[in-house]
C-alpha positions as CSV (number, residue, x, y, z in Angstrom):
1,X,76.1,128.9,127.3
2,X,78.1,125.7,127.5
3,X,78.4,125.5,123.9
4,X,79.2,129.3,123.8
5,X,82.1,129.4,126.1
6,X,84.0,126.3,124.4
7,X,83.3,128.0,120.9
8,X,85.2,131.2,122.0
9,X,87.9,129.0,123.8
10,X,88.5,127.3,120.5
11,X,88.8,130.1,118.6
12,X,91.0,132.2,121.1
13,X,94.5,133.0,120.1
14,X,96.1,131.2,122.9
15,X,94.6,128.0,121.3
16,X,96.7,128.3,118.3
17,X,99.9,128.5,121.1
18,X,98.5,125.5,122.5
19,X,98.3,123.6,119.4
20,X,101.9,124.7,118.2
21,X,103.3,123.5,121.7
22,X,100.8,120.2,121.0
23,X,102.5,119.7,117.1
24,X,105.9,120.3,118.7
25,X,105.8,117.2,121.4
26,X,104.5,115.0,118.5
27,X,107.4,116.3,116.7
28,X,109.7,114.5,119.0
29,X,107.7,111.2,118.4
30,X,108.3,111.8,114.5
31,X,112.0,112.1,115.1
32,X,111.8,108.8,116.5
33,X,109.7,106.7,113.7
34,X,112.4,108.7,111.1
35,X,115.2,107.0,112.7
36,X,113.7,103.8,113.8
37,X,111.6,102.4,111.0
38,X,114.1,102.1,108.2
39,X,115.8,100.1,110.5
40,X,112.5,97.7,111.9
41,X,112.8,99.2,115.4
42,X,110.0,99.7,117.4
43,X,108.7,103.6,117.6
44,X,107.8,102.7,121.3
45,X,110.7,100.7,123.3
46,X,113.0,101.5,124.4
47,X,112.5,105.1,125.1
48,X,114.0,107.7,123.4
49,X,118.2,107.2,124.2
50,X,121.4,108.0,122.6
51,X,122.9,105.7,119.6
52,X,126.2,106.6,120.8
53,X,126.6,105.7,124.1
54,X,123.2,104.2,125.0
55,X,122.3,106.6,127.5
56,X,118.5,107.3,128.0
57,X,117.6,110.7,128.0
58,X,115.9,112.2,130.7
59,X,112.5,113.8,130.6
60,X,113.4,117.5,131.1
61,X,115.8,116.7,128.2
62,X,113.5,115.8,126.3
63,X,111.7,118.9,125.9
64,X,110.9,119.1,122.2
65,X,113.1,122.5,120.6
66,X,113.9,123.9,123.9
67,X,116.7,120.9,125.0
68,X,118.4,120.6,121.9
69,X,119.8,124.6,122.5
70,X,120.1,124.4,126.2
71,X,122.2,121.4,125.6
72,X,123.8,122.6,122.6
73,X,123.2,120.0,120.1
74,X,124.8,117.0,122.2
75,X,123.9,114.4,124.9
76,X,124.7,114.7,128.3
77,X,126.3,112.0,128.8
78,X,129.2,111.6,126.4
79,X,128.9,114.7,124.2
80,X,127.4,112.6,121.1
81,X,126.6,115.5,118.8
82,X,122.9,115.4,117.7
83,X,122.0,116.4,114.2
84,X,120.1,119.6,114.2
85,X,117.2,117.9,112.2
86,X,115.5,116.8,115.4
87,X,114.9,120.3,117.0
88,X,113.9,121.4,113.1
89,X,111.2,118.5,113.1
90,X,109.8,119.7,116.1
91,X,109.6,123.2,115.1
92,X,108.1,122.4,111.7
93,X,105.6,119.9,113.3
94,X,105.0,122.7,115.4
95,X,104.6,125.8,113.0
96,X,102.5,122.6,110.9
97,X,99.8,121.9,113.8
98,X,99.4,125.5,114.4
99,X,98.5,126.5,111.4
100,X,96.8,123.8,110.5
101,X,94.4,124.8,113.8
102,X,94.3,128.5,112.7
103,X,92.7,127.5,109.1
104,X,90.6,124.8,109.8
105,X,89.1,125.4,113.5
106,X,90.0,129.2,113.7
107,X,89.1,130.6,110.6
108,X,85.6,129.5,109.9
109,X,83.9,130.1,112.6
110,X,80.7,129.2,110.6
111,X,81.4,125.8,110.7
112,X,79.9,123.1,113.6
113,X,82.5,123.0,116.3
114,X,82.9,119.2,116.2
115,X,84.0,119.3,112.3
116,X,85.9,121.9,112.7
117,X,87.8,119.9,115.3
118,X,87.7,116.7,113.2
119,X,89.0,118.8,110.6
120,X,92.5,119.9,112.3
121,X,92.8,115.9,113.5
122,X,92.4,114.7,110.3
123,X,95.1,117.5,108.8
124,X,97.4,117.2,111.6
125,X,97.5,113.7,110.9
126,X,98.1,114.1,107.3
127,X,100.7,116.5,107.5
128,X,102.2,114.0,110.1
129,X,102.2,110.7,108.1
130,X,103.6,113.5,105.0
131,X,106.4,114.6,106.8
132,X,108.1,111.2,108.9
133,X,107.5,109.4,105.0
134,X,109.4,113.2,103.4
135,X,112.3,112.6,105.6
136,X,112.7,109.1,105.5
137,X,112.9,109.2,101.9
138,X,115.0,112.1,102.1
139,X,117.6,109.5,103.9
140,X,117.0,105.9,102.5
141,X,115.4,107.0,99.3
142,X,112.2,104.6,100.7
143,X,108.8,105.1,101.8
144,X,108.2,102.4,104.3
145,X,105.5,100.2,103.4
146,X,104.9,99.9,107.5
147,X,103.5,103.9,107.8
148,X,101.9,104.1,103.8
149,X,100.2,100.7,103.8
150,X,98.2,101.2,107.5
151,X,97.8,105.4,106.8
152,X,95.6,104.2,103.9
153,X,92.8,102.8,105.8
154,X,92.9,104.8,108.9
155,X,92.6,108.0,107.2
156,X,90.1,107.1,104.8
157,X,87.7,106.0,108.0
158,X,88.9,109.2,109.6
159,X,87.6,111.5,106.6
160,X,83.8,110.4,107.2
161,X,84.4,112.4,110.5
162,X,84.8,115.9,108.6
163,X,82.7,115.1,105.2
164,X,84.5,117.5,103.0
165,X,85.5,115.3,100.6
166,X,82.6,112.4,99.7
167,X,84.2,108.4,100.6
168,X,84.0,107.2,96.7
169,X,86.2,110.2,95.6
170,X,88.8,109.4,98.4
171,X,87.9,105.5,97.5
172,X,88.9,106.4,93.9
173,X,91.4,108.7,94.8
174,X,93.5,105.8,96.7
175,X,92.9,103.8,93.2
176,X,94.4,105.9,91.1
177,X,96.9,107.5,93.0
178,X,98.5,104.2,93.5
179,X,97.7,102.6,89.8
180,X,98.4,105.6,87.8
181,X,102.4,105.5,89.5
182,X,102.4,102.3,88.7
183,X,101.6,102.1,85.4
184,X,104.2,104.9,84.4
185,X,106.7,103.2,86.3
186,X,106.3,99.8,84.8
187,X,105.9,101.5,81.0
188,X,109.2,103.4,81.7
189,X,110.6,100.2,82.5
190,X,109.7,97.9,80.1
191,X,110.8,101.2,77.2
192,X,114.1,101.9,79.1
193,X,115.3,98.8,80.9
194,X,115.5,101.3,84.2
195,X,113.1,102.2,87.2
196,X,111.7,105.7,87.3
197,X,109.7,106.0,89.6
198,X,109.6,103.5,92.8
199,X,106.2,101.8,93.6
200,X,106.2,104.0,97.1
201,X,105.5,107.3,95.2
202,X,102.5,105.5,94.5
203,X,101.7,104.3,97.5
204,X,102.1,107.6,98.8
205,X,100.0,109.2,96.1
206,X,97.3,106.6,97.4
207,X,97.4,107.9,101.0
208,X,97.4,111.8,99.3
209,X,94.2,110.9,97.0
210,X,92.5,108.5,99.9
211,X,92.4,112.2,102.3
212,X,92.1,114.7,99.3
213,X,90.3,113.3,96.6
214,X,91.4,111.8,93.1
215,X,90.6,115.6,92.1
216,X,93.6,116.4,93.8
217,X,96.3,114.2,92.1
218,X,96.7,115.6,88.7
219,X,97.1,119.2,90.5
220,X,99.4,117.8,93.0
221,X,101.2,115.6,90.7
222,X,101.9,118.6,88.2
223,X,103.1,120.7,91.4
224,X,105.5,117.8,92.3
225,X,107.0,117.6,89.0
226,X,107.4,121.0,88.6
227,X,108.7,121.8,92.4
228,X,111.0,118.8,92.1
229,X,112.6,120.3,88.5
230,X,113.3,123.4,89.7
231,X,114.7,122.5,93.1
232,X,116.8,119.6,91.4
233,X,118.3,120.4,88.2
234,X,120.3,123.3,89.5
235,X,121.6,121.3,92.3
236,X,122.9,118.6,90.0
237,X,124.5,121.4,87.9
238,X,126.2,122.7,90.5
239,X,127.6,119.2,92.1
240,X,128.8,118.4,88.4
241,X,130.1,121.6,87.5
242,X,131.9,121.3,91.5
243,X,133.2,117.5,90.8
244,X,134.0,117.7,87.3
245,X,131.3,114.9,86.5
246,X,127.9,113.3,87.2
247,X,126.9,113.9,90.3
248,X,126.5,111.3,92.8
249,X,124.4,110.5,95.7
250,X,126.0,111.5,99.0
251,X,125.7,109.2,102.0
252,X,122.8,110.2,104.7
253,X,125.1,112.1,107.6
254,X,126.3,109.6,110.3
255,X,124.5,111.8,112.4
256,X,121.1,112.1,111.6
257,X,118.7,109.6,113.4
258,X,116.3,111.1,115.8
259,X,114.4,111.3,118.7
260,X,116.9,112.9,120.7
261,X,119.4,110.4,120.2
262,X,122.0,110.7,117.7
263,X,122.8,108.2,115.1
264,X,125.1,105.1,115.2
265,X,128.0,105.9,112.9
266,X,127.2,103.7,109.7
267,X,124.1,106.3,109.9
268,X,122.9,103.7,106.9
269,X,119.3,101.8,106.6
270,X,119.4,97.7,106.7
271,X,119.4,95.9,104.2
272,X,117.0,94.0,102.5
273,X,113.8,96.1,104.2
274,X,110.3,95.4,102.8
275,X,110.1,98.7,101.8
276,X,109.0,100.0,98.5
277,X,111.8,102.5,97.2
278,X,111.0,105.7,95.9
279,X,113.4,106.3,92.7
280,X,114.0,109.6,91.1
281,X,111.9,112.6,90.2
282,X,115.6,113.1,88.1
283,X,117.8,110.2,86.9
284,X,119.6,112.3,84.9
285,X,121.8,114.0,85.2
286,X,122.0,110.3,85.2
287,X,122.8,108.1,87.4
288,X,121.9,110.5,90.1
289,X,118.5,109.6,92.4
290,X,116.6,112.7,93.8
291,X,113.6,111.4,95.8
292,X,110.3,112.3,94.5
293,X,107.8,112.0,97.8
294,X,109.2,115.1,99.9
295,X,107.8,117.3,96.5
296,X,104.7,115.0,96.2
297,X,104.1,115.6,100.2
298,X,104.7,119.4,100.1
299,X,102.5,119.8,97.0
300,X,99.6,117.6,99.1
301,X,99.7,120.0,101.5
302,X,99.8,122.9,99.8
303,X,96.5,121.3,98.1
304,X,95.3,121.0,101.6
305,X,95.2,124.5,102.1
306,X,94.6,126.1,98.5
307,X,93.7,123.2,96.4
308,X,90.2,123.7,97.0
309,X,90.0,127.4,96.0
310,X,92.2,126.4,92.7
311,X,89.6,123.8,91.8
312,X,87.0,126.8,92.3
313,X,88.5,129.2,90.2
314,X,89.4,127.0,87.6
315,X,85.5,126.0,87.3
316,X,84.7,129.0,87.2
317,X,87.0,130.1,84.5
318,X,85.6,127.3,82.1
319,X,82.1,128.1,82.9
320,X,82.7,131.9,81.8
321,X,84.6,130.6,78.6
């Protein structure tokens, strides 16, 4: 009866609402390791505050999506304008987490309550680690070693909780997500004299093959590439056809650096950061760098959801032929 009546509270519509609201509030945290590890800052203290003036920001301010409207996109206290990534990150965490509890704990009610659960920590922790590293990149064209390098492990022990995916093919997944970037990156190289792409695409391919398998990569890589092309090339086209010239990489906004907070105003990442830089899914229109892991994260999780039925259909489709 016991096990009946948690069963149906799992699967109850109100549980989704409750796992949106529970995405958003992690949300806020993510706005905070996006701002504060490019710069080697702890995630944890102080608490969240504005760059501006210092200011720490009170608790019913802090109210992930909600306070950034009711106070208009600036602090309290000196009218610091926030950028509106941070209520966006909350509300994409958000709309992330609940469907992420819809597919993998509502959905298949066949499935033992305990995996099923496993299965929506393991995702939501995935898509977490995805996004902080998509937007980072996004605004230091890096993917810190500090969230790739530990995500590795921990996820890898985490998958033995849901079993989908068996621990050699994450094991070799890891392997080759990471060697396979690496050995295109050193051969464009040593042919060209120029980087291609940075070692932290494959660093972040090893954390997308260690949850999903290396049968994942080659479908996820080919989505990246092909995302990244169209998404790119006609935003090049259009800052050179605007300038009159290659197009060149703007500065990140002063104002975008999260957790509540707004940025200081050189808004730029320190120098010299053991990072390992992700470099261009398009250096050409030349000179121009276009960060490759936001299209290798969104293709992950679009293999997260549909990979699986791809892989399916594809076998099947060579079995009839």
């Amino acid at each position: 009866m016991e096990i009946d009546s948690a069963r149906a509270l799992l699967e109850a519509p109100f549980a989704v609402v409750v796992a949106g609201v529970f995405g958003a509030l992690w949300g806020s945290f993510f706005n905070v390791c996006i701002a504060r590890v490019p710069r080697k800052e702890s995630v944890i203290s102080p608490g969240s505050h504005c760059f501006a003036c210092g200011a720490a920001v009170r608790a019913w301010d802090n109210i992930p999506i909600v306070s950034y409207f009711v106070l208009r996109g600036r602090c309290r206290a000196c009218g610091a304008r926030f950028s509106a990534r941070y209520a966006a990150v909350e509300a994409l965490t958000g709309g992330l987490a609940a469907l992420l509890y819809w597919y993998f704990v509502v959905r298949d009610p066949s499935a033992e309550v305990g995996v099923r659960v496993a299965r929506f920590a393991l995702g939501f922790a995935f898509a977490g680690v995805l996004l902080v590293l998509s937007f980072i990149d996004l605004d230091t064209k890096r993917l810190p070693d500090r969230i790739t390098l530990p995500s590795i492990p921990i996820l890898f022990v985490a998958g033995f909780g849901t079993g989908d995916v068996p621990w050699l093919d994450r094991l070799i997944g890891a392997a080759v997500g990471y060697l396979a970037v690496r050995l295109i990156a050193d051969g464009y190289y040593y042919l060209t004299g120029r980087e291609g792409l940075g070692l932290g695409d494959g660093k972040l391919l090893a954390v997308i093959g260690v949850v999903l398998g290396w049968r994942a990569l080659p479908l996820v890589i080919f989505w990246a590439a092909f995302v990244g092309i169209l998404v790119s090339v006609p935003i090049l086209f259009v800052q050179q056809r605007r300038k009159g010239q290659e197009p060149a990489v703007e500065e990140a906004s002063a104002e975008e650096a999260p957790s509540a907070p707004a940025q200081p105003s050189d808004g730029t990442p320190s120098a010299g950061l053991d990072e390992a830089e992700s470099v261009p899914v398009v250096t050409s229109i030349r000179r121009t760098e276009v960060p490759f892991g936001p299209f290798l994260a969104l293709s992950a999780l679009v293999y997260l959801f549909v990979g699986p039925a791809v892989w399916q259909w594809f076998l099947e489709r060579m079995l009839m032929g």
